[in-house]
N, C-alpha and C positions, 0 to 999 in steps of 0.2 A: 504493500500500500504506500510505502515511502516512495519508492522510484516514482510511478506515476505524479505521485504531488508533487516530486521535485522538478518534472519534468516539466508539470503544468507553469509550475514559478521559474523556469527558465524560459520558457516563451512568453509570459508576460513579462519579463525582464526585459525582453529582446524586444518587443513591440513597446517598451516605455522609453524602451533605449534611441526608436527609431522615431516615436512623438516626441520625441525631447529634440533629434537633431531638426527636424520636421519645423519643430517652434522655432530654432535656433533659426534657421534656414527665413523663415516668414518672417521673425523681426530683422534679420541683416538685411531684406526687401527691403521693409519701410525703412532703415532706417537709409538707406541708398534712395 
């Protein structure tokens, strides 16, 4: 039961990781 969970918390890692550059990315727009 641990593998799965951890598995779950590695792809939302990885998709927060990816909204995070994602925002980076939108504000370097505006601020250009």
């Amino acid at each position: 039961m641990q593998k799965p969970k951890l598995g779950k918390i590695k792809l939302l890692s990885a998709k927060e990781q990816v909204a995070a550059v994602l925002r980076k990315a939108i504000l370097s727009r505006d601020l250009v």
